[in-house]
NUNU-253735 format. One line per field, with one value per residue: residue number from 1; residue in one letter; y, x, z of N, C-alpha, C, O in turn. Coordinates in Angstrom, 1 decimal. Atoms other than C-alpha are relative to their C-alpha. Layout:
seq <- NUM:...
type <- A:...
npy <- Y:...
npx <- X:...
npz <- Z:...
capy <- Y:...
capx <- X:...
capz <- Z:...
cpy <- Y:...
cpx <- X:...
cpz <- Z:...
opy <- Y:...
opx <- X:...
opz <- Z:...
! end
This chain:
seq <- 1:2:3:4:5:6:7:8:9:10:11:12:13:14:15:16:17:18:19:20:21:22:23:24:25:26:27:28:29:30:31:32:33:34:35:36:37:38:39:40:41:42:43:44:45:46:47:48:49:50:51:52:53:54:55:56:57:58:59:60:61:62:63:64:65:66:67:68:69:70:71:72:73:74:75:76:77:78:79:80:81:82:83:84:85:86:87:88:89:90:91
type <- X:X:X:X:X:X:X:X:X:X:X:X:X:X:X:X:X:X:X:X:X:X:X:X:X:X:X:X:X:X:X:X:X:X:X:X:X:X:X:X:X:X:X:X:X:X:X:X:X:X:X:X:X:X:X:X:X:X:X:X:X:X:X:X:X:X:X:X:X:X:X:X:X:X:X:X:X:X:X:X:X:X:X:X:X:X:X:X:X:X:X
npy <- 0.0:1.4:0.8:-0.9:0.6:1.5:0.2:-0.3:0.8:1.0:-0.4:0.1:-1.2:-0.4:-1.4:-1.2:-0.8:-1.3:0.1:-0.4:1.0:0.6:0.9:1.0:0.8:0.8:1.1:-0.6:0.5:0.8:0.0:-1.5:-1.1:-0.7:-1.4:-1.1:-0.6:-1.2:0.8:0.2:-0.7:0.5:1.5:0.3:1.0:1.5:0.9:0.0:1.1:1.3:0.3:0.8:-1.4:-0.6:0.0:-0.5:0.0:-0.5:0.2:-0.4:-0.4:-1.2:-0.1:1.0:-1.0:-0.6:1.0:0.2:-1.0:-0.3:0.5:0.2:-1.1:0.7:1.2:1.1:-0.2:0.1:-0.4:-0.6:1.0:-0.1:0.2:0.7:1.5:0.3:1.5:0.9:0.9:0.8:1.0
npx <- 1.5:0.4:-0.2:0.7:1.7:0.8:0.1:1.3:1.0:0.1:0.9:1.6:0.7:1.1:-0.4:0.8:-0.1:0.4:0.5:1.7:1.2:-0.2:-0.9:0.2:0.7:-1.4:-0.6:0.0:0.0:1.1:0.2:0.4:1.1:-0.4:0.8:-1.3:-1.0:0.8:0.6:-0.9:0.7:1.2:-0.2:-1.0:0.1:0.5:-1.4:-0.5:0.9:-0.2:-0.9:-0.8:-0.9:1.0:-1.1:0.5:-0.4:0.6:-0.9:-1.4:-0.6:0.1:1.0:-0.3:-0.9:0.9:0.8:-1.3:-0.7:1.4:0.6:-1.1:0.0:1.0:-0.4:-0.1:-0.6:0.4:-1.1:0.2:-0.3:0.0:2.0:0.7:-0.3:-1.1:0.3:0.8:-0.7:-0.6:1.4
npz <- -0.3:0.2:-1.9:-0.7:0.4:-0.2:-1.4:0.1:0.4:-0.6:-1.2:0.4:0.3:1.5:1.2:-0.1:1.7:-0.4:1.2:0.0:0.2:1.6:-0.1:-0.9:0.6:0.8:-1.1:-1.6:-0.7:-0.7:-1.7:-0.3:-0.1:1.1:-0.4:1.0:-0.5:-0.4:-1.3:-1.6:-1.6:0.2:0.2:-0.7:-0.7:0.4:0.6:-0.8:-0.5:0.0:-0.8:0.5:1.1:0.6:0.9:0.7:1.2:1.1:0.7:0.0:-1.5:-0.6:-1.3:-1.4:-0.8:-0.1:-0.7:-1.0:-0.5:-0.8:-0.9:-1.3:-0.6:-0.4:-0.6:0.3:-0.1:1.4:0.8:1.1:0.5:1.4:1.0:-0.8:0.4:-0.8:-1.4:1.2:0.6:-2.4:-0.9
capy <- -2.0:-5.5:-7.1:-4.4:-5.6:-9.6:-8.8:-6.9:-9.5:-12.1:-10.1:-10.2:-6.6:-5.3:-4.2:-1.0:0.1:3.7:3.7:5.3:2.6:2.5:1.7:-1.0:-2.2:-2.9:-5.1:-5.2:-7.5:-10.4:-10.0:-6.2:-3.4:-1.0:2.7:5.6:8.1:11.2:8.8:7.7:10.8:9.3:5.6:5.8:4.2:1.7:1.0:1.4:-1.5:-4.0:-4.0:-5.1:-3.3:-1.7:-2.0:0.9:0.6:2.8:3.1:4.6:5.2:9.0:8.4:5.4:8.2:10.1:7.9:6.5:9.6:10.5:7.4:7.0:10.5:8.6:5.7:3.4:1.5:1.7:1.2:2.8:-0.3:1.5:0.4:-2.3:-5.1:-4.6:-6.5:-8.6:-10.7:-11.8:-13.0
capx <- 13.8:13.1:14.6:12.0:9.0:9.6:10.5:7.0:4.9:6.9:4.8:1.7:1.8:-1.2:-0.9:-2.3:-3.0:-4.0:-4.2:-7.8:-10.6:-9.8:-6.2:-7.0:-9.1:-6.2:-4.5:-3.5:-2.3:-4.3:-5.4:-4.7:-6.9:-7.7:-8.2:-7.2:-5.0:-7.5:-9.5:-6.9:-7.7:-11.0:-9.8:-7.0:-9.0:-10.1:-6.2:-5.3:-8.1:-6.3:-3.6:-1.1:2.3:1.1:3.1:1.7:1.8:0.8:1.7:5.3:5.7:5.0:1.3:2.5:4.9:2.5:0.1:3.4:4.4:0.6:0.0:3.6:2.8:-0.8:1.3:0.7:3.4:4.0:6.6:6.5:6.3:6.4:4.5:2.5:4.2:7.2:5.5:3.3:6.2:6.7:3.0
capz <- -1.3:-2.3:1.3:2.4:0.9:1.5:5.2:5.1:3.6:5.6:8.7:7.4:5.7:3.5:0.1:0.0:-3.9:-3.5:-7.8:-9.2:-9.9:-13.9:-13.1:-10.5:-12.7:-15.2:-12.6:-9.1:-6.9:-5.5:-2.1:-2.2:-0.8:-3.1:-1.4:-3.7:-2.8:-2.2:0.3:2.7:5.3:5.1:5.7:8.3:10.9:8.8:7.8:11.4:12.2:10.2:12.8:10.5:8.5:5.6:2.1:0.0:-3.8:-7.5:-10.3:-10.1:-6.5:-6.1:-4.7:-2.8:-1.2:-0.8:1.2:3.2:4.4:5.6:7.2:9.2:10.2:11.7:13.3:10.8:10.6:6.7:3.8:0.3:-2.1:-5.5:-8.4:-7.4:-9.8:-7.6:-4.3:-7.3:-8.1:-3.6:-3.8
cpy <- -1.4:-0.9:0.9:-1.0:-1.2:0.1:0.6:-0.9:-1.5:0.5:0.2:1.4:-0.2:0.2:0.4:0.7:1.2:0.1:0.6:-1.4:-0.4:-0.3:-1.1:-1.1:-0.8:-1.0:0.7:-1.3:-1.2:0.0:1.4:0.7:1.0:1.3:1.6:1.2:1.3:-0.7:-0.3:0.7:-0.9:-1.1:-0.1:-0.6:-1.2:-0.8:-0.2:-1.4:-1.2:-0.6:-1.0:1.0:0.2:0.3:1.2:0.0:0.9:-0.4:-0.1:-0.2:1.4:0.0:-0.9:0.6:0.7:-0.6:-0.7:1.2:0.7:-0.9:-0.4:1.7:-0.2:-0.7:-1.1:-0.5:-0.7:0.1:0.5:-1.2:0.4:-0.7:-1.8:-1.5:-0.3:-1.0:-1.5:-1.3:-0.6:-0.4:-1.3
cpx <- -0.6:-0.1:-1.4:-1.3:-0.1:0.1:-1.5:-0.7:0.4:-1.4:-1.0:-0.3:-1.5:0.2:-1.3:0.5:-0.7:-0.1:-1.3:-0.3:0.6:1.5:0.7:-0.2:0.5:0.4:0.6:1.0:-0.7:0.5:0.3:-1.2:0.0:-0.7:0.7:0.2:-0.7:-0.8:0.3:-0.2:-1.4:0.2:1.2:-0.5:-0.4:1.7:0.5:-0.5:0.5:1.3:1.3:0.9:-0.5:1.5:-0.8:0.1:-0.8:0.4:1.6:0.9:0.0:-1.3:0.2:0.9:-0.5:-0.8:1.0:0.0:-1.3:-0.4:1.3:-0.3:-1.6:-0.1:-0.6:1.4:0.7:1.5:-0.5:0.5:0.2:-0.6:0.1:0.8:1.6:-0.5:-0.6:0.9:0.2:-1.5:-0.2
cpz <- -0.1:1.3:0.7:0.1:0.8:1.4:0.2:0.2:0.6:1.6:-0.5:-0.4:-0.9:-0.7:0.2:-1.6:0.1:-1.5:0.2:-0.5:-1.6:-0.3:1.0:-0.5:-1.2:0.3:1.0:0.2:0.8:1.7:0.6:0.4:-0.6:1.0:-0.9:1.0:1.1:1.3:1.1:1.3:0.4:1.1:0.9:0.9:0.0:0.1:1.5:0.5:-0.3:0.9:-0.6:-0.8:-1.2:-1.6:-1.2:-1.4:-1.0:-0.6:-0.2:1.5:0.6:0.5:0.9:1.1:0.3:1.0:1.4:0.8:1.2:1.1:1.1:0.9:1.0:0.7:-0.7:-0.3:-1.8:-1.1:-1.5:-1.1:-1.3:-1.3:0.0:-0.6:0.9:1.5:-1.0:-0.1:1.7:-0.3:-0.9
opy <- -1.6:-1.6:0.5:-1.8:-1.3:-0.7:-0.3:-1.1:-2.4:-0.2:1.4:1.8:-1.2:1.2:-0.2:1.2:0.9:0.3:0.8:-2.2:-1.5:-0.8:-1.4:-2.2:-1.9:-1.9:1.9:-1.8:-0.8:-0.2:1.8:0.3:1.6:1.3:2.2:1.5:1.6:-0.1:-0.2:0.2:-1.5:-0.9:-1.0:-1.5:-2.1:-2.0:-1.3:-2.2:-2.1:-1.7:-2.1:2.1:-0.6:0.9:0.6:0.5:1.1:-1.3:-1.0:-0.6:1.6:0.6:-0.8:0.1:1.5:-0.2:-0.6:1.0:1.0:-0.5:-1.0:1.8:0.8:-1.0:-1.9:0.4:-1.9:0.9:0.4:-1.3:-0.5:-0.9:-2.6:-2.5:-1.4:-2.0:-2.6:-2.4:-1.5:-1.1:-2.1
opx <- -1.4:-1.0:-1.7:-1.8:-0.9:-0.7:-2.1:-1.2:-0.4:-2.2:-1.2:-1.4:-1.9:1.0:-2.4:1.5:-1.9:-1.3:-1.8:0.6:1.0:1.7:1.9:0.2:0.2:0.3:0.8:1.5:-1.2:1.5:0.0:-2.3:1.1:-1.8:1.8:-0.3:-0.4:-0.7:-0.3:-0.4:-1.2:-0.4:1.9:0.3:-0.5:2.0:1.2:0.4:0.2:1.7:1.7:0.5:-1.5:2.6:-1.4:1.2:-2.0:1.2:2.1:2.0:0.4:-1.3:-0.4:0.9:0.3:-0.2:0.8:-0.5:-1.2:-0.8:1.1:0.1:-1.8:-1.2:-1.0:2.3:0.9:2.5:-1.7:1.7:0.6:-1.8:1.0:0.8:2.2:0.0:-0.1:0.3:1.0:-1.9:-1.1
opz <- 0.8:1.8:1.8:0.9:1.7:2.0:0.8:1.3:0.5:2.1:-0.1:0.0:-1.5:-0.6:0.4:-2.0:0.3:-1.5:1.3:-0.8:-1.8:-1.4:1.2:-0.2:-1.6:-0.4:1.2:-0.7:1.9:2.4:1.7:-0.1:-0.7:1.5:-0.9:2.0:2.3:2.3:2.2:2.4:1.5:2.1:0.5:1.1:0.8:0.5:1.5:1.0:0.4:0.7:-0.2:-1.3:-1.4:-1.5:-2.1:-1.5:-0.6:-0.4:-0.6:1.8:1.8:1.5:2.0:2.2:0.8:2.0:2.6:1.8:2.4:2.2:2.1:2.1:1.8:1.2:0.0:-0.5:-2.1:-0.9:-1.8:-1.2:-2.0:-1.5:-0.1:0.0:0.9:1.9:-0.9:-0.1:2.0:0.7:-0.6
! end
């Protein structure tokens, strides 16, 4: 998974922290977008807008699989980063 990510974030993915607000607010990522998980329907054309791959991250990895699976099914074109300090350490 790791070769995953840095080939990602060598292509200019996004992180995408889908996390709630009070554990965003913990810590994150710098330079992440924070959209939580329930919102994503909502927010696909915004994610589609940034025309760029799309590295999802949470806590664990079950709503970032979650969110993954929704937005490859959307044509985003998206990997499942698992919890968030996993890309954290490539920035």
């Amino acid at each position: 998974m790791s070769n995953e990510i840095k080939e990602y974030l060598e292509k200019g993915a996004v992180v995408l922290d889908v996390r709630t607000i009070p554990e965003w607010n913990e810590g994150h990522s710098d330079g992440a977008k924070h959209i939580v998980l329930d919102t994503i329907p909502n927010n696909v054309e915004e994610i589609k807008s940034w025309n760029k791959p799309v590295i999802a991250v949470c806590r664990s990895g079950a709503r970032s699989g979650q969110a993954t699976e929704f937005l490859n099914g959307h044509g985003v074109d998206v990997i499942n980063g698992g919890p968030w300090q996993n890309v954290d350490q490539y920035l």
